[in-house]
C-alpha positions as CSV (number, residue, x, y, z in Angstrom):
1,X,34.1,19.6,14.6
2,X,33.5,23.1,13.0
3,X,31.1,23.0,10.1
4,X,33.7,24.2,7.5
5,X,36.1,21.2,8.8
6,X,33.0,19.0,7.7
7,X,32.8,20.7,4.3
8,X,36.4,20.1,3.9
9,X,36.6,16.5,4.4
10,X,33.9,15.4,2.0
11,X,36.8,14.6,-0.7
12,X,38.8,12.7,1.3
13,X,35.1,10.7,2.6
14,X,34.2,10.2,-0.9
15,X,37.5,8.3,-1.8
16,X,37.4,6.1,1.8
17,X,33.8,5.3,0.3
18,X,34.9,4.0,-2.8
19,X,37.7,2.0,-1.0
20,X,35.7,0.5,1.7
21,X,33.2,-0.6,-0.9
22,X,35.3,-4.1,-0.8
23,X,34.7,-4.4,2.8
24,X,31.2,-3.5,3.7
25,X,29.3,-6.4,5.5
26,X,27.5,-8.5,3.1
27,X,24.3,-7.2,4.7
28,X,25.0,-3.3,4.5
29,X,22.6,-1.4,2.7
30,X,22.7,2.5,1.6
31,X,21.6,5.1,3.7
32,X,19.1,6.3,1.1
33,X,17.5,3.2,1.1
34,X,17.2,3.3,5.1
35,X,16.1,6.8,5.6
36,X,14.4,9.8,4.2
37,X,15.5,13.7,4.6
38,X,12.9,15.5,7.2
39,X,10.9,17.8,5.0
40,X,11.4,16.3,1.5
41,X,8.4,15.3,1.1
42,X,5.3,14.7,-1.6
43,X,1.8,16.5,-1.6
44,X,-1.4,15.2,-2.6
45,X,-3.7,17.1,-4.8
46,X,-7.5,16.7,-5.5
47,X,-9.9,18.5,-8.2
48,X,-13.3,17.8,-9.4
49,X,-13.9,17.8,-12.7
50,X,-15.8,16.5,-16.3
51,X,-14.8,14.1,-18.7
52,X,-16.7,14.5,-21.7
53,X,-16.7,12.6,-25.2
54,X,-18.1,9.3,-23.7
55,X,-19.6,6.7,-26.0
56,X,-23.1,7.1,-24.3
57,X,-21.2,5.5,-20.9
58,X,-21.7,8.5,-18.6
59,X,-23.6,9.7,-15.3
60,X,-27.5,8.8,-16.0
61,X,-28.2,12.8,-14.9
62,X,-31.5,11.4,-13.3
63,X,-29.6,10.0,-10.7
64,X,-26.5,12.1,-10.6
65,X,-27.9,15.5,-10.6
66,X,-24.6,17.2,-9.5
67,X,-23.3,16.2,-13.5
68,X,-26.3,18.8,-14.5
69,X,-25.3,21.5,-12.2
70,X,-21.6,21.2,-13.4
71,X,-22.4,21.4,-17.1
72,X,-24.8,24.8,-16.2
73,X,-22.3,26.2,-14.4
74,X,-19.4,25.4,-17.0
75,X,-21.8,26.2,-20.0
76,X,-22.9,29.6,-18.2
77,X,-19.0,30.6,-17.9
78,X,-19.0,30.4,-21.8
79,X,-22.2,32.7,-22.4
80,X,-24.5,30.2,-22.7
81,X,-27.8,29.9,-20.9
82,X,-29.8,27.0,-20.2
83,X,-33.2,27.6,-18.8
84,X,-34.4,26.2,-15.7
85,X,-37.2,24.3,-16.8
86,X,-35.1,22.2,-18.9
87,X,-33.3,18.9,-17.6
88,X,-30.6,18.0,-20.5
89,X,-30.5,14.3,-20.8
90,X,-26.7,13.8,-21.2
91,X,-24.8,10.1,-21.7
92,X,-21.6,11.8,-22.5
93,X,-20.3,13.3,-19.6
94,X,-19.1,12.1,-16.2
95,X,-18.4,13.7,-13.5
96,X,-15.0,12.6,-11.6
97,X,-12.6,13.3,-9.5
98,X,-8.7,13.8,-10.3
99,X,-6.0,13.3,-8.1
100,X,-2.5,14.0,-8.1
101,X,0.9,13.8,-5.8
102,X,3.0,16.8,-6.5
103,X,6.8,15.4,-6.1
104,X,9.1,17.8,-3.7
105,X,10.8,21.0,-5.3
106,X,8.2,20.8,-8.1
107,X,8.7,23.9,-10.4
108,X,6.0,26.1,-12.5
109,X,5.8,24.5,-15.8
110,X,6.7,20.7,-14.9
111,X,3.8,18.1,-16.4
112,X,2.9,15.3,-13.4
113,X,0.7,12.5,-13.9
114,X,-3.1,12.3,-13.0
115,X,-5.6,9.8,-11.8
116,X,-9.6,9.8,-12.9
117,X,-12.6,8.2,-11.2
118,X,-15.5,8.5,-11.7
119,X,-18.0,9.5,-8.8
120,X,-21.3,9.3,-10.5
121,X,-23.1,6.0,-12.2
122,X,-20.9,6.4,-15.3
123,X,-20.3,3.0,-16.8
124,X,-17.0,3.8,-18.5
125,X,-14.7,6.5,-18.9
126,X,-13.0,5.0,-22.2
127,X,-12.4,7.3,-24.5
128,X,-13.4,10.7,-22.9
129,X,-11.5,13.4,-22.3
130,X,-11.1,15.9,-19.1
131,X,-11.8,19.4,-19.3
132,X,-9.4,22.0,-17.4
133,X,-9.7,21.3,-13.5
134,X,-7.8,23.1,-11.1
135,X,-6.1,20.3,-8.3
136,X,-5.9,21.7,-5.2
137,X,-3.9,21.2,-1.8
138,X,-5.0,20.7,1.7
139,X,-4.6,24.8,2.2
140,X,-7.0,25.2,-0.9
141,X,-4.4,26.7,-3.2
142,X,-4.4,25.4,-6.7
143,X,-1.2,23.7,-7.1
144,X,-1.9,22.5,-10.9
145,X,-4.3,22.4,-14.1
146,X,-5.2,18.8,-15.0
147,X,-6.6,18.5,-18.5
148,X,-6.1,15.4,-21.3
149,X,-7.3,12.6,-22.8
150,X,-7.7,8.9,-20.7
151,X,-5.9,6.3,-20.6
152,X,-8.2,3.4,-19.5
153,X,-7.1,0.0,-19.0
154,X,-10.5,-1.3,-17.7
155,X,-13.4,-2.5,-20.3
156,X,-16.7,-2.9,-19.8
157,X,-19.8,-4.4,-21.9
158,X,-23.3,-4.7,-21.0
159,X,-26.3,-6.3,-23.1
160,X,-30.1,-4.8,-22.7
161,X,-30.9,-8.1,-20.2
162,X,-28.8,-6.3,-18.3
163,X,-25.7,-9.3,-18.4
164,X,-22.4,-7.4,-18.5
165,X,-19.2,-8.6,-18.5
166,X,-16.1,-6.1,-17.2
167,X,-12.5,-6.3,-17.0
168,X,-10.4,-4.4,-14.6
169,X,-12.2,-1.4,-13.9
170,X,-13.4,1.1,-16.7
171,X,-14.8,3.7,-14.2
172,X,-11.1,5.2,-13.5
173,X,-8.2,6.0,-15.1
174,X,-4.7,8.4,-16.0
175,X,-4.0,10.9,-18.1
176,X,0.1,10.6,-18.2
177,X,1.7,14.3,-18.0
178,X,-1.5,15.5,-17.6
179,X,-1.5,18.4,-15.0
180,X,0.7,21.5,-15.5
181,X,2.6,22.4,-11.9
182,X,1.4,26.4,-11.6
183,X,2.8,27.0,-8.2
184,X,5.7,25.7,-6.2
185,X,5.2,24.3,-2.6
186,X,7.2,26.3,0.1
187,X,9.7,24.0,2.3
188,X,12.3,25.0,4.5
189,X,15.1,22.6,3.1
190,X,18.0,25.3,3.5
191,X,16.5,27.4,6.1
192,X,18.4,25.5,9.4
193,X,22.4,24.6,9.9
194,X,21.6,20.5,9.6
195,X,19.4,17.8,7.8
196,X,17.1,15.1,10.0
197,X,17.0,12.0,8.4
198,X,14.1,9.5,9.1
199,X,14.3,5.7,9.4
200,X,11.8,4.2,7.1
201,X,11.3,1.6,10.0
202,X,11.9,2.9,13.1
203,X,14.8,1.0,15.1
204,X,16.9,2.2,18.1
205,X,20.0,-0.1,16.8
206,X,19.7,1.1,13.1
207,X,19.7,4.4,14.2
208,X,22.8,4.2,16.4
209,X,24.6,2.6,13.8
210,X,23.8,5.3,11.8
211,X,24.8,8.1,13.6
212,X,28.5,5.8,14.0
213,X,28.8,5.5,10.6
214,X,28.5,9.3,9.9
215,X,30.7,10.2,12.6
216,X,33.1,8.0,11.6
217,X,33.1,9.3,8.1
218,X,32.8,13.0,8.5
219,X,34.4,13.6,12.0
220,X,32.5,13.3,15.5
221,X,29.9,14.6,16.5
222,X,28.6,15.8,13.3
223,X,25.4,13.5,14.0
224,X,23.1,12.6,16.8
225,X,20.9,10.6,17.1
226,X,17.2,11.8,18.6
227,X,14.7,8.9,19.1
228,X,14.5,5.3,17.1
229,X,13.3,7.3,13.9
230,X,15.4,10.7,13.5
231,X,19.3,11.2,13.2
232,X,19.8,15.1,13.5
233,X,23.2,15.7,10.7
234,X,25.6,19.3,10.9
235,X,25.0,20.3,7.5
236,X,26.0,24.0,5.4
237,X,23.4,26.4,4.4
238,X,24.6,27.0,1.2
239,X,22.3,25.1,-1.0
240,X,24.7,24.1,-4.1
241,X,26.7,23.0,-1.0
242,X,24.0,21.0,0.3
243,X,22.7,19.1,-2.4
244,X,26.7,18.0,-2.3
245,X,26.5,17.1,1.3
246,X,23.5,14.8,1.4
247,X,25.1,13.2,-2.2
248,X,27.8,12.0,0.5
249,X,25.3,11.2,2.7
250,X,23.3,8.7,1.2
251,X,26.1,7.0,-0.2
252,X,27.3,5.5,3.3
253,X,26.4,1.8,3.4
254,X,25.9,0.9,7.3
255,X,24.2,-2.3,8.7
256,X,20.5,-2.0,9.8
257,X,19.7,-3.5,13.3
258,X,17.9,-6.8,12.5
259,X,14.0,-6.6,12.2
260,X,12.4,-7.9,15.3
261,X,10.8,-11.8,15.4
262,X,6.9,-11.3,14.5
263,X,4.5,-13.8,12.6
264,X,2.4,-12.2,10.7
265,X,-1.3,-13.9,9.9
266,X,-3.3,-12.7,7.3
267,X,-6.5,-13.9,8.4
268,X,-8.5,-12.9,5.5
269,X,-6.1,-15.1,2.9
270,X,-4.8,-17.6,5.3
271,X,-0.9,-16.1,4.7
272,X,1.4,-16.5,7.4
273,X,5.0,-14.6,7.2
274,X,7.7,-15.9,10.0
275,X,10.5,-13.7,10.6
276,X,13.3,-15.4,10.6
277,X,14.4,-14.2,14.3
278,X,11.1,-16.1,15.4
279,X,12.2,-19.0,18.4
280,X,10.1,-21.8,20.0
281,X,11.1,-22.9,23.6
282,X,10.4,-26.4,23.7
283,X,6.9,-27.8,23.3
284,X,5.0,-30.6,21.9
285,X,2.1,-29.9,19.4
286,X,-0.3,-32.4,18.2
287,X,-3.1,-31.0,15.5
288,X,-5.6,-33.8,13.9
289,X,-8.7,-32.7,12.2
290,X,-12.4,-33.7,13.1
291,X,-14.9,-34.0,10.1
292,X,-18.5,-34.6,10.1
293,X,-20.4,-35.3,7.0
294,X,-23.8,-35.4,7.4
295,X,-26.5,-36.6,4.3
296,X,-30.0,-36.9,4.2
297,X,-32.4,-38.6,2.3
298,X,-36.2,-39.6,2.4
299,X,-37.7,-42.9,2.5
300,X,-40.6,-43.7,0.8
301,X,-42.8,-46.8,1.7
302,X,-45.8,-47.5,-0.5
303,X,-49.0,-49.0,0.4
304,X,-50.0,-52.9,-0.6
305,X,-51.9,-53.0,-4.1
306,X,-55.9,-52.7,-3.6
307,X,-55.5,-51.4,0.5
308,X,-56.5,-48.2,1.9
309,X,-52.9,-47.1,3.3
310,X,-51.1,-44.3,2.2
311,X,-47.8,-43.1,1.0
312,X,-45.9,-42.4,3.8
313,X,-42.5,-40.2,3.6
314,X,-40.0,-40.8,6.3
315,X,-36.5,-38.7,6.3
316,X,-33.5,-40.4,7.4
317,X,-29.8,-39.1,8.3
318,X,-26.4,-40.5,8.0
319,X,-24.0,-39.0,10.3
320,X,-20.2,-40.1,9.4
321,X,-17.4,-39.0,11.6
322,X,-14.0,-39.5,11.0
323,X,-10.6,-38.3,12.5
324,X,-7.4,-39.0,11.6
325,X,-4.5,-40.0,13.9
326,X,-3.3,-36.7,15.1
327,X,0.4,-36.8,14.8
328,X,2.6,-35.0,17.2
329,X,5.8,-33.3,16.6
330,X,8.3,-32.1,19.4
331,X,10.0,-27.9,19.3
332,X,13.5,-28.5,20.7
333,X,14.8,-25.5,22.4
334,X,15.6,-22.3,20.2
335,X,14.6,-24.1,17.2
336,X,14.9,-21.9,13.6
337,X,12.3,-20.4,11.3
338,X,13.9,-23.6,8.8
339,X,13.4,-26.1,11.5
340,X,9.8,-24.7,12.4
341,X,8.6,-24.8,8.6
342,X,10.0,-28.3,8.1
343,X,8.0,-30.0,11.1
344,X,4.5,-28.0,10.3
345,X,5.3,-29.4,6.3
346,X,5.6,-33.1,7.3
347,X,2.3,-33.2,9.2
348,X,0.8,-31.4,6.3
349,X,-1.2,-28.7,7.7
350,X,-2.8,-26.3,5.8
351,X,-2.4,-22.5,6.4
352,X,-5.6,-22.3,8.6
353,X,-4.2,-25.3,10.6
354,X,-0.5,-23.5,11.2
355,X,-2.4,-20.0,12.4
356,X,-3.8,-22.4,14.9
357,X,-1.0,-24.3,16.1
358,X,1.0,-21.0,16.6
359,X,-1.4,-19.2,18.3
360,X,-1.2,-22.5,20.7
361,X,2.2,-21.7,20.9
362,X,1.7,-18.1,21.7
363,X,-1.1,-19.0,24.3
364,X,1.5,-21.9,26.0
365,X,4.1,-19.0,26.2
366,X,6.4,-21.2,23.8
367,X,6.9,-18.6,20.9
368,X,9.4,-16.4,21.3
369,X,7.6,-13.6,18.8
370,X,4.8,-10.9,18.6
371,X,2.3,-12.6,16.6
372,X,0.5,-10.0,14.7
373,X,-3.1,-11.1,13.1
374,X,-4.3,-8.7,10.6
């Protein structure tokens, strides 16, 4: 189909959008939340900087020289001179660093919000204000001026015994609307004849079904699909045209592919996440816990009044074991995520006890999933 065929039919695909609506699988979801357009994309920003104003929470400048040489060198720009044999003894002033992301088609003159740490022994930045500080980009351009007074949601107090009690933390915070965008980043949105979309999660069946539901829509062969992750689209040039064209776009509602059966094990927190594609062959699992308690104590035995013997000390240990009956549970064939959850609950094992019993599983080849252990 000719490009300008496309362009005409986008009417017409609008209204069978709005009257499919009623008949879209429960499960369908919106191509904008599926995918992202190739080359639409953020950019992260970095400056260093001073925040000045503190309330005697600074950088300690005998162990953050670099705060010094900031001040000289901001202080010398001014006309003023300090001399070299003098070492300031500032509390006020922190140095930090500020960070930004600069949102696609930013223009010259749009305000973005910033983010403050602190990268010296400052105790809090409540209250202090940032100075001018150019924010950079990976090519070193300067991108936007960051300048405004903190917002800081941390708090810190510390008494001269050196007890301190802190909430959140007071070493970072934001300055809302508080970098000016001075140059736009250069993208190539409009330079080719089509858009490539990119699966958030890459999936060979979402991606197929994807490239059917915009061929249906707007004629075949107006996309193709390239790997798992990209879906190349025909699309006009024209960029008032364009902006139209991907409206139309992300409106489609298709069915994603269904996500593949993984347990995920958070070894660190003891959480485990089950997809619910995840199947046991059958298998029979008993778990029963061993504990050991082990105490110790001294015995003292004392002497006879009026002999020569001595206090003697003798330690003595009480070794308990105990172990539950162990009670066993049997995995019918192709059993559910429901089913699965149920038996583990009426033995009542813990978290650390169903990581174990599943990576028995896994090792007995009777779980049908990746199990993924971060």
């Amino acid at each position: 189909m000719k490009l300008t065929k496309v362009l005409a039919t986008l009417t017409m695909a609008a209204m069978f959008a709005a009257s499919a609506m009623f008949s879209v699988p429960a499960r369908a979801e919106r191509v904008k939340d599926l995918a992202s357009v190739a080359g639409v994309r953020g950019n992260q920003l970095v400056g260093y900087g001073l925040v000045v104003g503190l309330d005697g929470t600074g950088d300690q400048t005998s162990q953050a020289p670099f705060t010094i040489q900031s001040i000289r060198n901001m202080l010398a720009k001014f006309g003023v001179t300090i001399p070299a044999n003098v070492n300031p003894q500032l509390k006020n002033v922190a140095a930090v660093t500020v960070r930004a992301d600069l949102p696609p088609f930013s223009k010259p003159g749009q305000t973005i919000d910033i983010t403050v740490d602190s990268i010296g022994n400052a105790t809090s930045l409540r209250g202090g204000s940032l100075l001018m500080t150019p924010l950079r980009g990976i090519d070193g351009e300067v991108y936007a001026i960051g300048q405004g007074s903190l917002v800081v949601s941390g708090f810190g107090v510390q008494g001269k015994d050196g007890s301190r009690i802190s909430v959140n933390v007071p070493s970072s915070g934001r300055v809302p609307n508080g970098a000016t965008v001075e140059r736009a980043v250069p993208n190539n949105f409009a330079s080719e004849p089509y858009v490539t979309l990119n699966l958030n999660t890459p999936d060979f069946t979402t991606a197929a079904r994807l490239t059917d539901g915009i061929n249906q829509m707007l004629g075949p062969d107006t996309a193709r699909a390239i790997d798992a992750v990209s879906v190349r689209v025909q699309a006009p040039t024209d960029p008032s045209q364009r902006i139209a064209y991907l409206s139309t776009l992300e409106a489609i509602e298709i069915q994603p592919g269904e996500a593949p059966a993984r347990v995920i094990v958070n070894s660190r927190t003891g959480t485990v996440v089950i997809g619910s594609a995840v199947r046991v062959t059958p298998a029979a699992v008993a778990h029963g816990s061993l504990s050991v308690t082990i105490t110790e104590r001294n015995d003292v035995s004392q002497p006879n009044p009026f002999s020569d013997g001595q206090t003697v000390v003798t330690p003595r240990s009480d070794i308990q074991v105990e172990q539950p009956e162990a009670r066993m549970f049997v995995f019918n064939a192709g059993v559910n995520l429901d089913e699965i959850v149920r038996a583990v609950n009426q033995v009542g094992a813990a978290p650390g006890d169903l990581v174990a019993i599943l990576e028995a599983l896994k090792e007995a080849g009777a779980l049908r999933a990746e199990l993924i252990v971060i």
